[in-house]
N, CA, C and O atoms as a MOPAC input file, in Angstrom:
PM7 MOZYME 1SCF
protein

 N     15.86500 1    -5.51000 1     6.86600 1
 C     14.47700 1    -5.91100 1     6.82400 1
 C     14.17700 1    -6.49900 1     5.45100 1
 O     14.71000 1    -5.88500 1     4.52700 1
 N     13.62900 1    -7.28500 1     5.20200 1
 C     13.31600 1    -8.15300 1     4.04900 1
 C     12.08500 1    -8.20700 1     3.74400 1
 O     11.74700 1    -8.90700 1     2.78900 1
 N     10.84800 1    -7.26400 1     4.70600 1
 C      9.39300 1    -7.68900 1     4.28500 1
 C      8.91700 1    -6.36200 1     4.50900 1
 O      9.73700 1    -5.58400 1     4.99800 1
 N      7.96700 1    -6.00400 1     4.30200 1
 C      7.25200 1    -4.54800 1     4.40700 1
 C      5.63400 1    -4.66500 1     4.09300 1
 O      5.15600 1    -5.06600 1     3.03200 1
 N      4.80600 1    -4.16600 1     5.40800 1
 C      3.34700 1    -4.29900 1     4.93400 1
 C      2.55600 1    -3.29500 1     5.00400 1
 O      2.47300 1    -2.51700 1     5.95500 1
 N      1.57200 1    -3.24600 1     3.40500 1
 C      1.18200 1    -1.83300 1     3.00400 1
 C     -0.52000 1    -2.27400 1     3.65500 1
 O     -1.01500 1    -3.38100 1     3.44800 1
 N     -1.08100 1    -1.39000 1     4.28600 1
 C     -2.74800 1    -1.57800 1     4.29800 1
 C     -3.30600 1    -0.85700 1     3.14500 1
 O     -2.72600 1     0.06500 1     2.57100 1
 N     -4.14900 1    -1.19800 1     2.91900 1
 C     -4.88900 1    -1.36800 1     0.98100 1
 C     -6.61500 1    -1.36400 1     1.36000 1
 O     -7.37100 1    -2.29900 1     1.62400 1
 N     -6.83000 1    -0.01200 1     1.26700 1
 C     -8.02700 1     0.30300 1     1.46500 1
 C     -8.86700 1     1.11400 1    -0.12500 1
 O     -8.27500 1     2.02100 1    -0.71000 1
 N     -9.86400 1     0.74800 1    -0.47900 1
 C    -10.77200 1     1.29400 1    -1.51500 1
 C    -10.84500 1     2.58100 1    -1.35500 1
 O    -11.28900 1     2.94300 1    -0.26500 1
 N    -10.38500 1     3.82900 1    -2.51200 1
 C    -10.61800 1     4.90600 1    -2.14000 1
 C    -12.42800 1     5.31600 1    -2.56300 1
 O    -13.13100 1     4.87700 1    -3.47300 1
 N    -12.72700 1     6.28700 1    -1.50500 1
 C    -14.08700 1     6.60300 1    -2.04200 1
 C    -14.57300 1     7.41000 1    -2.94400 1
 O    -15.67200 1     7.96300 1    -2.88900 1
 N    -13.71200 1     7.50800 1    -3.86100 1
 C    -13.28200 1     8.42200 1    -5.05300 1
 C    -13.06300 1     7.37100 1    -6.18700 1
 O    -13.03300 1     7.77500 1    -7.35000 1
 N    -12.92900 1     6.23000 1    -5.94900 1
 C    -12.46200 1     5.05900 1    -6.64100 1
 C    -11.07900 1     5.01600 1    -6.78100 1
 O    -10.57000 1     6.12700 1    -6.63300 1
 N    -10.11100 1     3.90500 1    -7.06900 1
 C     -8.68800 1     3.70300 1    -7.01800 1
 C     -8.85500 1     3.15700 1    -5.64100 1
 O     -9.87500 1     2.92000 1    -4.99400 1
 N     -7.05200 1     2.95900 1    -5.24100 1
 C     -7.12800 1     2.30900 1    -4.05500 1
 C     -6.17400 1     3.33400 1    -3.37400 1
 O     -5.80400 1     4.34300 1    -3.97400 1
 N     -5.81800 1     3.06600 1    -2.20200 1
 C     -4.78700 1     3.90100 1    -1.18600 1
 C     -4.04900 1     3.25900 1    -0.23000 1
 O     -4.72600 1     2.50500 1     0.46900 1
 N     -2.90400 1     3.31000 1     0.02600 1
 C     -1.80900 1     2.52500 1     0.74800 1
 C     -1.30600 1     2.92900 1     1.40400 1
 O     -0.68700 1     3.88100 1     0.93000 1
 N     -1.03700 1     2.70500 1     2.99900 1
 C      0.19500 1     2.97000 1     3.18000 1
 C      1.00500 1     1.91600 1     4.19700 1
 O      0.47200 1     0.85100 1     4.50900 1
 N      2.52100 1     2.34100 1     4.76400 1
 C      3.00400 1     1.35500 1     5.21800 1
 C      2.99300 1     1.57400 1     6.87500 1
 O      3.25600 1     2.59100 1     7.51700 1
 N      2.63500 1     0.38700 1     7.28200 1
 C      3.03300 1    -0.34100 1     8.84000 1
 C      4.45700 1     0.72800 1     9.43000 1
 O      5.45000 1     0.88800 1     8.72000 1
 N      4.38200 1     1.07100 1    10.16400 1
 C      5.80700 1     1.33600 1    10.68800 1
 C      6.71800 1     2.44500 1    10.10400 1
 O      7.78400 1     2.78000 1    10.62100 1
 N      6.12900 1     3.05000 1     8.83600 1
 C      7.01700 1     3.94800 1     7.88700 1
 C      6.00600 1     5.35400 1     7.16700 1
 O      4.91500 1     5.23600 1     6.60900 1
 N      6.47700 1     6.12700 1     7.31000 1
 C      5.60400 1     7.17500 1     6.39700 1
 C      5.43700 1     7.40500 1     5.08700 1
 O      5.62100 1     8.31900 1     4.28200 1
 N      5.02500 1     6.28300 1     5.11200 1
 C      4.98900 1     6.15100 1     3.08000 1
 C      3.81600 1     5.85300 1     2.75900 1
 O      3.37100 1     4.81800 1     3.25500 1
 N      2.94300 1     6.63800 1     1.84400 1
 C      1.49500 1     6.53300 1     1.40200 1
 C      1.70800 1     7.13800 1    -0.33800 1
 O      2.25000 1     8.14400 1    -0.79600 1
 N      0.83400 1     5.71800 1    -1.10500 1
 C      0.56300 1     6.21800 1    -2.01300 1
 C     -0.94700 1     5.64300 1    -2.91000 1
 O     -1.84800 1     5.11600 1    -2.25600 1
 N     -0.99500 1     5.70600 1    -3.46500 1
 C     -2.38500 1     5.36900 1    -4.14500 1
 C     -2.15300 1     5.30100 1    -5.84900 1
 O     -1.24200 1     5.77700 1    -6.52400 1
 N     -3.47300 1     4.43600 1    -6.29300 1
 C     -3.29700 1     3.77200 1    -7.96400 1
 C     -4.59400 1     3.92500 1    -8.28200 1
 O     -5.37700 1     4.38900 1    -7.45300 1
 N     -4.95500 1     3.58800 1    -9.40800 1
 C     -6.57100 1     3.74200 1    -9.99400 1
 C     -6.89700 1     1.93800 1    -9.95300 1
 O     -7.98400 1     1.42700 1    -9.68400 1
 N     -5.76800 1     1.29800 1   -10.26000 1
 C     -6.25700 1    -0.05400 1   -10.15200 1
 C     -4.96700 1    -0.30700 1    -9.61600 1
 O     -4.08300 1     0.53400 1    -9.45500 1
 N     -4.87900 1    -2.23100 1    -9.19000 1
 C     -3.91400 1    -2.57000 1    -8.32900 1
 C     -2.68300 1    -2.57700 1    -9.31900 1
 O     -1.50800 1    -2.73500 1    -8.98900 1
 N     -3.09700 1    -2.40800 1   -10.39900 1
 C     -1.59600 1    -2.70500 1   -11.30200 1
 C     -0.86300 1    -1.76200 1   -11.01500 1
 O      0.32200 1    -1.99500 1   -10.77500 1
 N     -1.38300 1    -0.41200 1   -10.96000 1
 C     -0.86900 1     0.77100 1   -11.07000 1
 C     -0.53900 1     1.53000 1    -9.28900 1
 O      0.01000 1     2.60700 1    -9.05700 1
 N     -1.01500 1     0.67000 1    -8.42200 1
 C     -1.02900 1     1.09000 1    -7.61600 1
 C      0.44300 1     0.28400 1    -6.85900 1
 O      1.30700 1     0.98500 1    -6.33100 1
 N      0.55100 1    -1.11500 1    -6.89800 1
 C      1.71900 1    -2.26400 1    -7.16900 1
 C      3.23200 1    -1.12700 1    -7.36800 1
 O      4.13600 1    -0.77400 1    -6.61000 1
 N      2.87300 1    -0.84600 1    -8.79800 1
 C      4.17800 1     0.46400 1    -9.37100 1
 C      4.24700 1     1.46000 1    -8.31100 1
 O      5.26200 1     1.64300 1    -7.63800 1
 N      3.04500 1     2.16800 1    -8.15400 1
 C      3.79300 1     3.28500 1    -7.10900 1
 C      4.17600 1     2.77400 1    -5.89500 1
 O      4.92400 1     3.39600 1    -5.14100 1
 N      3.66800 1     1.55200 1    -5.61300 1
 C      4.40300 1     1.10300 1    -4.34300 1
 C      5.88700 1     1.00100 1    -4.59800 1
 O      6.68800 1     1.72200 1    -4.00300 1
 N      6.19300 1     0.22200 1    -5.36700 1
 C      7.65900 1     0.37500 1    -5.42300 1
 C      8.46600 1     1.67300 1    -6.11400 1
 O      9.67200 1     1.63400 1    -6.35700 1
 N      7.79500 1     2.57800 1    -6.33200 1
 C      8.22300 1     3.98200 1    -6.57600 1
 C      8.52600 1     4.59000 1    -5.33900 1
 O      9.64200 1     5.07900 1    -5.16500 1
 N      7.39400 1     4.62500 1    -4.19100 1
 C      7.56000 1     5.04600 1    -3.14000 1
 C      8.47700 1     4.40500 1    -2.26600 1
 O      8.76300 1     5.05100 1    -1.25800 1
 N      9.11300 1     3.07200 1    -2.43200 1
 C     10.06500 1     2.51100 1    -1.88400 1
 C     11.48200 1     2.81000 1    -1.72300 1
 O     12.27300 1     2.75400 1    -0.78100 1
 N     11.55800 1     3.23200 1    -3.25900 1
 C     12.55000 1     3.88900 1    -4.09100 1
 C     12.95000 1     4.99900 1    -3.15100 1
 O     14.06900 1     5.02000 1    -2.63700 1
 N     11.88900 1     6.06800 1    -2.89200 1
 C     12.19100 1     7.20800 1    -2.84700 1
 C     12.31600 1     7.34000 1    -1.27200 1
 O     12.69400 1     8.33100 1    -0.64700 1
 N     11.90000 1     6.07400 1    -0.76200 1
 C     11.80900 1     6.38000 1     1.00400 1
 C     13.68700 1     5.71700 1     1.40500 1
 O     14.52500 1     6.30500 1     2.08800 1
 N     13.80800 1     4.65200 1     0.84700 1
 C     15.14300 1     4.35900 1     1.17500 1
 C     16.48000 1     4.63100 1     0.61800 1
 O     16.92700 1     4.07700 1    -0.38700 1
 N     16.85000 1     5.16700 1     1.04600 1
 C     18.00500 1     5.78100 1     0.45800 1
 C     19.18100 1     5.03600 1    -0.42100 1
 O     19.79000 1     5.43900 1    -1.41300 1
 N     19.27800 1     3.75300 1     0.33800 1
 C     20.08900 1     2.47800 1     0.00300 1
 C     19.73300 1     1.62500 1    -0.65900 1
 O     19.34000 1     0.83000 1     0.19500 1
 N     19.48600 1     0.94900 1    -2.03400 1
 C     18.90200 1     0.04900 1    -3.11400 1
 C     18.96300 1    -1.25700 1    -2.23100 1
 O     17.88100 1    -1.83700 1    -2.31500 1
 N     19.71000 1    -1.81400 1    -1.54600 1
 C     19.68900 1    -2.75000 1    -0.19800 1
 C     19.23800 1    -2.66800 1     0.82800 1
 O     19.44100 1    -3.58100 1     1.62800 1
 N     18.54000 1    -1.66500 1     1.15500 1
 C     17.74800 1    -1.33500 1     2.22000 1
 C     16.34700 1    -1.71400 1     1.80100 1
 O     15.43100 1    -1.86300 1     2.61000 1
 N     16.22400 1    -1.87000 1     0.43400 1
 C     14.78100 1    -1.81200 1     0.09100 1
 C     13.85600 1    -3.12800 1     0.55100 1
 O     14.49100 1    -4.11500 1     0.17800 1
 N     12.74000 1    -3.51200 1     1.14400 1
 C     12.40700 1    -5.02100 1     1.70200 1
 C     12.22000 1    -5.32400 1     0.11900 1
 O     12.04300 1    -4.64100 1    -0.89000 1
 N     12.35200 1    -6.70600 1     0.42500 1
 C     12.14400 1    -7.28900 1    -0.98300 1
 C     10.86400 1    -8.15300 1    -1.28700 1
 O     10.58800 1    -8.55400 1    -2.41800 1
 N      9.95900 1    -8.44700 1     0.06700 1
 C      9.14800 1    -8.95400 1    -0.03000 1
 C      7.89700 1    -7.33600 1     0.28600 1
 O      8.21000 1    -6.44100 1     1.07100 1
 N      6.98600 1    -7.33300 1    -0.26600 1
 C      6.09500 1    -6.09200 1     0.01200 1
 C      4.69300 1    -7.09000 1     0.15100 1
 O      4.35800 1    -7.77100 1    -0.81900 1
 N      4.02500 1    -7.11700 1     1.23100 1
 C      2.86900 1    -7.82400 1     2.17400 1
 C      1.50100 1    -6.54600 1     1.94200 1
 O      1.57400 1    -5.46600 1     2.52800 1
 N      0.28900 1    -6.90300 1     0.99200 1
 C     -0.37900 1    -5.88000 1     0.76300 1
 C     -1.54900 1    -6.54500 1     1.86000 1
 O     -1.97100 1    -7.68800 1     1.68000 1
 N     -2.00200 1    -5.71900 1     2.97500 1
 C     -2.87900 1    -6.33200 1     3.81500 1
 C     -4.63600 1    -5.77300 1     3.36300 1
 O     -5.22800 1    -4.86200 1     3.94100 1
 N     -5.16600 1    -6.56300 1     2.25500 1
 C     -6.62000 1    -5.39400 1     2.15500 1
 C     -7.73800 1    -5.29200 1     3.04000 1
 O     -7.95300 1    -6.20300 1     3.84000 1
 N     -8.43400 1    -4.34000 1     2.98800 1
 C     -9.28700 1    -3.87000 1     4.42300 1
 C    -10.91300 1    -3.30900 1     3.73600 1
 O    -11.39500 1    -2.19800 1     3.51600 1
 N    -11.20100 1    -4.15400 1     3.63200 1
 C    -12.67200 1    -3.68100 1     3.36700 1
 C    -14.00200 1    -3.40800 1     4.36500 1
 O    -14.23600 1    -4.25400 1     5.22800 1
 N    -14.50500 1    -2.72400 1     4.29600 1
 C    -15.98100 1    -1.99700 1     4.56900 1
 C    -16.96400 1    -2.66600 1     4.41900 1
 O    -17.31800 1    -2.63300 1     3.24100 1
 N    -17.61700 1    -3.29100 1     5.06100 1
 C    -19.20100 1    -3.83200 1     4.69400 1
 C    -20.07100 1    -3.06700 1     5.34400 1
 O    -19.52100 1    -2.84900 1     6.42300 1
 N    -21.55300 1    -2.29100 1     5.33100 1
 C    -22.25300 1    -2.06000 1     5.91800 1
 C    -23.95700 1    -2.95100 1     5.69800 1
 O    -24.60700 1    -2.88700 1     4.65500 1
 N    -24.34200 1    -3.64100 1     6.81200 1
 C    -25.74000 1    -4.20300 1     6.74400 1
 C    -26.62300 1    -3.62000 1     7.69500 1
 O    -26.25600 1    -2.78800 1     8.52400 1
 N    -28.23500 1    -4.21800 1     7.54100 1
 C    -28.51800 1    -3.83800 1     8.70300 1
 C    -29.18000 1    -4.98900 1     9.51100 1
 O    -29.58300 1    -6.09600 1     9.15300 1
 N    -29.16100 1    -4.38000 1    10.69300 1
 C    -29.66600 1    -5.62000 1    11.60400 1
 C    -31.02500 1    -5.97900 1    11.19400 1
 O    -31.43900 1    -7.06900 1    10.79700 1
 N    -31.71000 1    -4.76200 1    11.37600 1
 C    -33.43700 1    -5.26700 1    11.23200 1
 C    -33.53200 1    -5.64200 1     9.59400 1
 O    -34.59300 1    -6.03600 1     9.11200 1

C-alpha cells in the first residue's frame, strides 16, 4: 500500500484528532505540526516492516458548522 487516509477533526478541547480509514490507529497534536509527527510516530509503531509503511499519508479534514434557519 503506498497511501493511507487519516480523518482530521478539531478537538473540543482544542488540538486536533486523527485517525486512520481502514486501520486502528488514532492520534492527536495541539497544532497540525505536531499532530503531522505523531502521525508518523503512530505509523511507526502500527507497522511492523519500515516498507510496509504508506508513503503517501492523505489528511481528510472534517469540520462542523452550526447555523440557524430562522
Amino acid at each position: 500500500m503506498s497511501e493511507i487516509i487519516f480523518v482530521v477533526e478539531k478537538d473540543l478541547e482544542g488540538g486536533f484528532n486523527a485517525r486512520a480509514l481502514g486501520y486502528s490507529i488514532f492520534t492527536q497534536g495541539e497544532d497540525m505540526t505536531e499532530l503531522k509527527n505523531n502521525i508518523k510516530d503512530a505509523l511507526k509503531c502500527h507497522f511492523e516492516m519500515e516498507k510496509d509503511v504508506p508513503r503517501i499519508i492523505r489528511l481528510h479534514m472534517v469540520t462542523e458548522e452550526v447555523f440557524s434557519y430562522a
